[in-house]
SEKOLNU-955951 format. One record per residue (C-alpha): residue in three letters; x, y, z. Coordinates in Angstrom, 3 decimals, padded with zeros to 6 digits. Each point is the difference from the previous one (the first is absolute). Example, Ala and Ser with C-alpha at 12.3 -4.5 7.8 and 13.67 -1.06 7.14 Angstrom:
% residues 2
<aa->ala X->012.300 Y->-004.500 Z->007.800>
<aa->ser X->001.370 Y->003.440 Z->-000.660>
END
This chain:
% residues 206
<aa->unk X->007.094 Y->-029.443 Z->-014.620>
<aa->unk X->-001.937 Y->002.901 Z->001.918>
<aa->unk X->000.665 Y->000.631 Z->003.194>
<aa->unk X->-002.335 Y->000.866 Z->002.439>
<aa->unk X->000.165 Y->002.796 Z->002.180>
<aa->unk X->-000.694 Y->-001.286 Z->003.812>
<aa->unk X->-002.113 Y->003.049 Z->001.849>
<aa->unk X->000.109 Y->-000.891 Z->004.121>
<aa->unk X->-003.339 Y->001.239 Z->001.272>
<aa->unk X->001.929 Y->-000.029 Z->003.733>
<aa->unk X->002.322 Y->002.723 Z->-001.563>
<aa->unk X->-002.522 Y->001.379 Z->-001.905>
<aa->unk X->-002.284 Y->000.473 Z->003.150>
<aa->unk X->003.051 Y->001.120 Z->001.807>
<aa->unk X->001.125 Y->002.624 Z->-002.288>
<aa->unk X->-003.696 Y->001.574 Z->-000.303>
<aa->unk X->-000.059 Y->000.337 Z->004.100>
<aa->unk X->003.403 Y->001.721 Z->-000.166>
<aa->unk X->-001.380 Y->002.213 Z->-002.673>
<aa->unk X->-003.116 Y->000.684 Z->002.527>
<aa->unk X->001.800 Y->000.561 Z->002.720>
<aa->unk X->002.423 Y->002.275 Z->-001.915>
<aa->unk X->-002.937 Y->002.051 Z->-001.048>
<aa->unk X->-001.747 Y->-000.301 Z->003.791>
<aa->unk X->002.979 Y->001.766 Z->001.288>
<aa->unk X->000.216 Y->002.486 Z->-002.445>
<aa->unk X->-003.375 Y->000.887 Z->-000.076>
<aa->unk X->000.220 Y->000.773 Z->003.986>
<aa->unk X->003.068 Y->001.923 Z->-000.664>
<aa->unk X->-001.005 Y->002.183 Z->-002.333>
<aa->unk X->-003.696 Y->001.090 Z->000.958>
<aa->unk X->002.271 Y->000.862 Z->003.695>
<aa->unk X->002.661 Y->001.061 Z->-000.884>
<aa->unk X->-000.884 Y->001.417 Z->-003.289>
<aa->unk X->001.729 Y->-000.909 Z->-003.630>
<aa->unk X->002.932 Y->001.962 Z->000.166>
<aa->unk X->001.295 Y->-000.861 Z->003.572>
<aa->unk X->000.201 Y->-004.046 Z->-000.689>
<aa->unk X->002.929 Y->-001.499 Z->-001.241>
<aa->unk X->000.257 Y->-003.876 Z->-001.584>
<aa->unk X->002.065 Y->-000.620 Z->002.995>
<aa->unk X->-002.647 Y->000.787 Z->002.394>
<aa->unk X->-003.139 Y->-002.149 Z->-002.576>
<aa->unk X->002.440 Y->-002.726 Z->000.417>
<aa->unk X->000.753 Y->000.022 Z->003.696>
<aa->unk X->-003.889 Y->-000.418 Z->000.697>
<aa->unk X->-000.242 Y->-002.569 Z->-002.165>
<aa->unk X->002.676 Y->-001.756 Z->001.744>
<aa->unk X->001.495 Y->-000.477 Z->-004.032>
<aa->unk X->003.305 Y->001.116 Z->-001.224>
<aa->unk X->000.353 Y->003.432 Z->-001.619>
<aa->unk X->000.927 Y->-002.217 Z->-003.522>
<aa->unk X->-003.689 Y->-002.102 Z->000.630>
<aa->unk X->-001.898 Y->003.184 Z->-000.206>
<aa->unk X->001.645 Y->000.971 Z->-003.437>
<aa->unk X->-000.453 Y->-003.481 Z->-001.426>
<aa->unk X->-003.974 Y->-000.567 Z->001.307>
<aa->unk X->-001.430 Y->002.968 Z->-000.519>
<aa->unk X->002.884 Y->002.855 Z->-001.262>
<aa->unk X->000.866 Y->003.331 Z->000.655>
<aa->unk X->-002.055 Y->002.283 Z->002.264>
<aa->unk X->-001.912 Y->001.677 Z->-002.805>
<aa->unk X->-000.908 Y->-003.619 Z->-001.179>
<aa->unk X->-001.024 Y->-000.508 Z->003.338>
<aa->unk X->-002.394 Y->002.716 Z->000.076>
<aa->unk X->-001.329 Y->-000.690 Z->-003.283>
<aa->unk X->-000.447 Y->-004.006 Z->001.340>
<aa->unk X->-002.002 Y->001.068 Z->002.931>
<aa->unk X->-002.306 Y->002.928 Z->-002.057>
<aa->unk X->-000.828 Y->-003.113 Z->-002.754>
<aa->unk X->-002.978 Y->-001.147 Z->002.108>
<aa->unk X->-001.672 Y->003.238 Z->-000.071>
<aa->unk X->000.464 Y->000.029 Z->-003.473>
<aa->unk X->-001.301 Y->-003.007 Z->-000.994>
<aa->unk X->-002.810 Y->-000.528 Z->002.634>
<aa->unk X->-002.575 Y->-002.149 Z->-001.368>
<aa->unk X->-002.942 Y->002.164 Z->001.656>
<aa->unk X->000.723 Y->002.429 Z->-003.393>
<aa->unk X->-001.164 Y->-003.212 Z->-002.300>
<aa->unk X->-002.771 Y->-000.994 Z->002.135>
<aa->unk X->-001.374 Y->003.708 Z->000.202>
<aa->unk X->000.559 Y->000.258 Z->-004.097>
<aa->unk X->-002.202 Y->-003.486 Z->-000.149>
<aa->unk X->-002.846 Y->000.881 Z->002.181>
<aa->unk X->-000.166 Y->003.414 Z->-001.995>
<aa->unk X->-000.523 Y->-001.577 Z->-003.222>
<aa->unk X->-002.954 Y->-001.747 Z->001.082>
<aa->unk X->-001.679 Y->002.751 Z->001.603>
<aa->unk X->-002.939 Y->001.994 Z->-001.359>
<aa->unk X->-000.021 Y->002.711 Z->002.440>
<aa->unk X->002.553 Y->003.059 Z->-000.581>
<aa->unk X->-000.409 Y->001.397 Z->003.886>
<aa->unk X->000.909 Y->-003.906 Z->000.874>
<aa->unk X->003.025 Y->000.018 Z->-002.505>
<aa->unk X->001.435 Y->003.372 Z->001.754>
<aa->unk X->-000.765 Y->-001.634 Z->003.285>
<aa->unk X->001.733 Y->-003.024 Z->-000.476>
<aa->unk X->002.901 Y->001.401 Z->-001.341>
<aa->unk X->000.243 Y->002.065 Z->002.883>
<aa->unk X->000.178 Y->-003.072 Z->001.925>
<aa->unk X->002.697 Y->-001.600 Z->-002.271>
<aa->unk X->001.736 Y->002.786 Z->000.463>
<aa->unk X->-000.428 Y->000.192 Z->003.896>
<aa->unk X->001.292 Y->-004.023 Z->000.131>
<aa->unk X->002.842 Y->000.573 Z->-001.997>
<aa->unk X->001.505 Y->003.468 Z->002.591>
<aa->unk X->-001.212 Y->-001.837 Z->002.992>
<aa->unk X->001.862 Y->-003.442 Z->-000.916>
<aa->unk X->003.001 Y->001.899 Z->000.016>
<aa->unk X->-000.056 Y->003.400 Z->001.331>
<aa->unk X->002.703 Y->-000.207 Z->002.370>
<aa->unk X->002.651 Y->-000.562 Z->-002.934>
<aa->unk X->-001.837 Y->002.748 Z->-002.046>
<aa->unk X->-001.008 Y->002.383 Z->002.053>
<aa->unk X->003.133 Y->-000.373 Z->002.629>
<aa->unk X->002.477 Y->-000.025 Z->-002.541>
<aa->unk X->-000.703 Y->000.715 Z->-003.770>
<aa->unk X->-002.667 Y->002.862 Z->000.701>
<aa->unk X->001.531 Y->002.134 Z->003.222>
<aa->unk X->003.737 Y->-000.501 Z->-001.611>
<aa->unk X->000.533 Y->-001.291 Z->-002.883>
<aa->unk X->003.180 Y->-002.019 Z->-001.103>
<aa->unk X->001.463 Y->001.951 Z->-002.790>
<aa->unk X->001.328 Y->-003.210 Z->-001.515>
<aa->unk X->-000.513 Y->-000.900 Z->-003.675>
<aa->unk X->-000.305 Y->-003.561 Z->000.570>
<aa->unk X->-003.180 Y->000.799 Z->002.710>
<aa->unk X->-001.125 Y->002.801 Z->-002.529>
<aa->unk X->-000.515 Y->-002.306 Z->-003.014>
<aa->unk X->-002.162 Y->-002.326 Z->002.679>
<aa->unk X->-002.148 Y->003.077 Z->000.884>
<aa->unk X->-000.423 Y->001.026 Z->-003.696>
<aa->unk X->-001.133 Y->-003.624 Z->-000.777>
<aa->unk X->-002.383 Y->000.438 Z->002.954>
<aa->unk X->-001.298 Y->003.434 Z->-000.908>
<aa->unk X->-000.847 Y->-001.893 Z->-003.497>
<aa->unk X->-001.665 Y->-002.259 Z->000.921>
<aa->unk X->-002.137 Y->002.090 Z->001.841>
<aa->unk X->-000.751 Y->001.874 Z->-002.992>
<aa->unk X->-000.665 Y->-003.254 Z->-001.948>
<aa->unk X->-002.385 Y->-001.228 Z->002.677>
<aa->unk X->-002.303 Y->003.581 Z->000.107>
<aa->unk X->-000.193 Y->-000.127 Z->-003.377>
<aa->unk X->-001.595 Y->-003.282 Z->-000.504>
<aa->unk X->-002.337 Y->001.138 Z->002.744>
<aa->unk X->-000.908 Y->003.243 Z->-002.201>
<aa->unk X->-000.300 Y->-002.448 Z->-002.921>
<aa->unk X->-002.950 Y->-001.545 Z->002.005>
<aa->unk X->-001.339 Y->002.774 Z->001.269>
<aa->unk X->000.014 Y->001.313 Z->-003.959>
<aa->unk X->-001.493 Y->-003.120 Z->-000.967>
<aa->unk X->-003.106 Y->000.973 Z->002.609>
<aa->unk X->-000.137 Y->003.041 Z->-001.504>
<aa->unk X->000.476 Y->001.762 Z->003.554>
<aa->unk X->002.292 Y->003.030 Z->-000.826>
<aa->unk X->-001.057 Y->003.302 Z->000.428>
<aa->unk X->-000.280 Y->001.585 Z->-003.502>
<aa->unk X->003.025 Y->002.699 Z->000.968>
<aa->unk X->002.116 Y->-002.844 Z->001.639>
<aa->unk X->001.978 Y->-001.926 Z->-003.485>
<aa->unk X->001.106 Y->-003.378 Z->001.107>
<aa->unk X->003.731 Y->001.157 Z->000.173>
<aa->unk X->-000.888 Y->002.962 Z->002.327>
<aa->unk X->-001.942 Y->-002.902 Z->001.765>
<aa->unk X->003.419 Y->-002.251 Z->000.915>
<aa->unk X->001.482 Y->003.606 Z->000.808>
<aa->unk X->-002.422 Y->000.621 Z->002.634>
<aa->unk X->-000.427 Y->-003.792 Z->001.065>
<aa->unk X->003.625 Y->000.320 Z->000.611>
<aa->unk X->-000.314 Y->003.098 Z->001.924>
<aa->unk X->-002.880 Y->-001.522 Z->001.921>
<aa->unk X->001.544 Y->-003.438 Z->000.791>
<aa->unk X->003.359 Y->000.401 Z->-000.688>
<aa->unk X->002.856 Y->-000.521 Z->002.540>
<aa->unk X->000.507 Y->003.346 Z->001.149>
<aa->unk X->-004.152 Y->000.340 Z->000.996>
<aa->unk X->000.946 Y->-003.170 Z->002.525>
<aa->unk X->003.311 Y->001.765 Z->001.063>
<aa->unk X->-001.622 Y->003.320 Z->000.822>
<aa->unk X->-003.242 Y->-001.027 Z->001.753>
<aa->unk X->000.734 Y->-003.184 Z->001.801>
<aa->unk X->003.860 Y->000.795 Z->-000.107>
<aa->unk X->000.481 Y->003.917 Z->001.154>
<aa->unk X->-003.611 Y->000.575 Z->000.885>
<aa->unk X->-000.415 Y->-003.084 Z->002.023>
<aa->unk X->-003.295 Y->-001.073 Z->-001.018>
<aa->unk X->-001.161 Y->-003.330 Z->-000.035>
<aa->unk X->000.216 Y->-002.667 Z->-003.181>
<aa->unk X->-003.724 Y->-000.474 Z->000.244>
<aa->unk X->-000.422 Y->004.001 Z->000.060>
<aa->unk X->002.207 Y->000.412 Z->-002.940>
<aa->unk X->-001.358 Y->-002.453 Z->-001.954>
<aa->unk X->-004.126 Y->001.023 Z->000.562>
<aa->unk X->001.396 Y->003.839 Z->-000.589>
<aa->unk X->002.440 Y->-000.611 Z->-003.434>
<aa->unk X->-002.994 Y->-002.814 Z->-001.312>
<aa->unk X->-002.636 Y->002.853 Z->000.209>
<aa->unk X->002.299 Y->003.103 Z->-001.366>
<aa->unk X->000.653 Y->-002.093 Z->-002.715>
<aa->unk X->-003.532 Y->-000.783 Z->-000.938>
<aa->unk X->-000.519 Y->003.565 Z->000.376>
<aa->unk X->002.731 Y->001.198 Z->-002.184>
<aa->unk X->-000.236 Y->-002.601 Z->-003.171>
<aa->unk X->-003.948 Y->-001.273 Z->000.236>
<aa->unk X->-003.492 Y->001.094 Z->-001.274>
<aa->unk X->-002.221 Y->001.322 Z->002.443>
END
C-alpha cells in the first residue's frame, strides 16, 4: 500500500509569504543598515517571525543574502537578449541590444547590487560562490553574443573572438554600470547609448 503524501496549499501559500516577508525585511535591513550591522534577531523582528522561523524559511544570513541576489542572477531579460541576438543580421544591432540586456538586468536590481554587493561587499563564501555563478554567466552570455557577431563576420581582423568577450566584458560588464551610472552618476539611458557605441568601436569593422 503507498501512501500518499498530503501537500496543504493553505500552508504551502503561508510558508512562501513568511519566506517573502523574511526576505522583505532583510532586504530593507541590509541595503540601510549595511550587511555587517544586521543580526537574525533584528530580520526576524521586522518580519514579526521568530528568530527559529528565519533559520527554517530561508537560513542563515549568508543564505539570506545569497536568496535575495538569485533574481539578479537568473533574470530572464539575459535569455530574451541571447534570443533576439540570434536572429539578428546586424552586428551594430547585436552590440546594441546587448547593451540593453545588460542595462535591464542592473536597473531591475541595482539597489541590491549597487547598494550592497558593489560599494561593500560581503566577504562571505556562501554570497561569493553566488557572485562567481553570476560573473559566469555573464561570461557565458557575451560569448554567445561574440559567437554571432563571428558568425556575421563583423570582427575587426586584430580583435580574435576571445579578445572580443574580453573587451565585451570590459564594455558591458558590471563594473562599466557601477562606475558611470553608479560613482559618476550618469543616467541608464546615457550609459547604455555611450558603452553600445564604444563597443562597436572597439570590436567592429569600419
Amino acid at each position: 500500500m503507498t501512501v500518499r503524501k498530503y501537500t496543504s496549499p493553505r500552508r504551502a501559500d503561508a510558508a512562501a509569504a513568511t519566506r517573502e516577508a523574511i526576505l522583505t525585511s532583510a532586504h530593507a535591513l541590509f541595503l540601510s543598515r549595511g550587511y555587517v550591522g544586521v543580526t537574525i534577531g533584528e530580520i526576524a523582528e521586522a518580519a514579526k517571525v521568530a528568530v527559529p522561523t528565519v533559520y527554517s524559511s530561508v537560513g542563515n544570513k549568508p543564505t539570506i543574502l545569497a536568496a535575495l541576489l538569485e533574481p539578479a542572477v537568473t533574470d530572464p531579460a539575459v535569455a530574451d537578449t541571447l534570443a533576439a541576438v540570434a536572429a539578428c543580421d546586424d552586428p551594430r544591432t547585436v552590440i546594441a541590444l546587448t547593451a540593453e540586456g545588460t542595462r535591464i538586468t542592473h536597473e531591475r536590481h541595482w539597489d541590491l547590487v549597487y547598494g550592497l554587493f558593489y560599494r561593500n561587499p560581503p566577504g562571505e563564501p556562501a554570497v561569493k560562490a553566488v557572485l562567481d555563478r553570476g560573473a559566469d554567466g555573464y561570461i557565458q552570455a557575451l560569448t554567445q553574443v561574440v559567437d554571432r557577431l563571428v558568425d556575421l563576420d563583423a570582427l575587426c581582423d586584430e580583435v580574435s573572438p576571445s579578445d572580443a568577450v574580453d573587451l565585451l566584458f570590459f564594455h558591458l560588464g558590471p563594473h562599466a554600470w557601477m562606475t558611470l551610472v553608479g560613482e559618476r552618476k550618469w543616467s541608464f539611458d546615457r550609459t547604455q547609448t555611450w558603452i553600445a557605441r564604444a563597443a562597436c568601436r572597439a570590436l567592429l569593422r569600419n
